[in-house]
C-alpha positions in Angstrom: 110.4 -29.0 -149.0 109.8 -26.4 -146.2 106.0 -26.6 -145.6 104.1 -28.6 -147.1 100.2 -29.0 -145.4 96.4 -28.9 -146.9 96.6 -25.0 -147.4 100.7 -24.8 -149.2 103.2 -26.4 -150.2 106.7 -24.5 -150.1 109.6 -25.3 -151.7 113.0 -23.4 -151.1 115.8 -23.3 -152.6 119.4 -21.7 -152.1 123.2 -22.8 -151.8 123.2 -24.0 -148.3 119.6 -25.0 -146.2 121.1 -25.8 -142.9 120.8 -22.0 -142.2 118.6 -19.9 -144.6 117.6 -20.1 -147.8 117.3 -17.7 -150.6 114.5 -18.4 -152.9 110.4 -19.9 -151.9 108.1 -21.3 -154.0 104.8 -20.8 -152.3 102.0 -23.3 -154.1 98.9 -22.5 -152.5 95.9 -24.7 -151.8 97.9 -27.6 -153.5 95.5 -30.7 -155.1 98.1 -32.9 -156.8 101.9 -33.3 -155.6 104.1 -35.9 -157.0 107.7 -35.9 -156.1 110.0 -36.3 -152.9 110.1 -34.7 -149.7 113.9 -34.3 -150.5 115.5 -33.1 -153.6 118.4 -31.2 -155.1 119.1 -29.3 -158.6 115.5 -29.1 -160.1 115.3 -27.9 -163.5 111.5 -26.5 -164.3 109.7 -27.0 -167.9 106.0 -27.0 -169.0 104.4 -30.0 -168.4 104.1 -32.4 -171.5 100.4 -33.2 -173.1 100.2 -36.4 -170.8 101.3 -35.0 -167.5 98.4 -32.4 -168.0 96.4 -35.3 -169.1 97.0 -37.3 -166.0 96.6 -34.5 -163.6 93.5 -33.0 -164.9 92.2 -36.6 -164.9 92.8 -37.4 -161.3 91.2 -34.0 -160.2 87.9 -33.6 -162.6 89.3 -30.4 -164.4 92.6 -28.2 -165.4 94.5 -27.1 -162.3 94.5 -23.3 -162.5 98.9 -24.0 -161.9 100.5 -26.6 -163.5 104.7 -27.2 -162.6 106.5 -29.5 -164.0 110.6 -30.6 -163.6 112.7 -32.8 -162.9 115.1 -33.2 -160.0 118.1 -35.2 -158.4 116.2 -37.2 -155.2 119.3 -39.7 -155.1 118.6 -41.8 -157.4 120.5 -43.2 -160.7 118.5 -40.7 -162.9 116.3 -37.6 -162.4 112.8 -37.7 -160.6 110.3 -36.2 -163.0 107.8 -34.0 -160.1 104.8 -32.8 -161.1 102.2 -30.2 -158.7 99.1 -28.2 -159.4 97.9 -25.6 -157.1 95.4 -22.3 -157.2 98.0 -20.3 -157.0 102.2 -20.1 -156.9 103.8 -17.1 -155.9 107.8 -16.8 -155.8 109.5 -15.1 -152.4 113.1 -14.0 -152.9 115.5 -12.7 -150.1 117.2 -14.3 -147.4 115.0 -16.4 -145.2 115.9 -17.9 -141.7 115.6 -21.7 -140.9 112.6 -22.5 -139.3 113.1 -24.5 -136.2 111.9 -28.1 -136.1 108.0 -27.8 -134.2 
């Protein structure tokens, strides 16, 4: 997790994040996030009947973006993360680490 505040969420991705990264996932004006601030190898899928069930139940209505997958946060099996936003765009080419504010 990059950025994550009340206007976006980004996530990047790439082989090594102490430097750069290679790959963001830009969620803007996210209303539900569930998963960790720190994860590794997610692999993306729609989100099942229920998940959209329990999202669209804790916000009144269908999130215009629903993601769904499921990642390694360190744990014995895979975190299942779910976020809606208004809108996701995907940013590719290298990016600089951001210093710490």
């Amino acid at each position: 997790m990059i950025t994550c505040d009340p206007a976006r969420l980004v996530l990047g991705a790439g082989h090594d994040l102490t430097y750069h990264h290679d790959l963001e996932l830009v969620f803007q004006d996210p209303t539900f996030i569930a998963c960790p601030t720190s994860f590794q190898d997610p692999v993306f899928r729609p989100p099942t009947p229920e998940e959209s069930a329990t999202v669209t139940a804790n916000l009144g209505d269908p999130p215009p973006v629903l993601v769904a997958f499921e990642a390694d946060a360190g744990g014995p099996t895979p975190t299942t993360c779910l976020i809606a936003a208004e809108t996701v765009h995907v940013v590719t080419g290298p990016v600089p680490r951001r210093p710490a504010l």
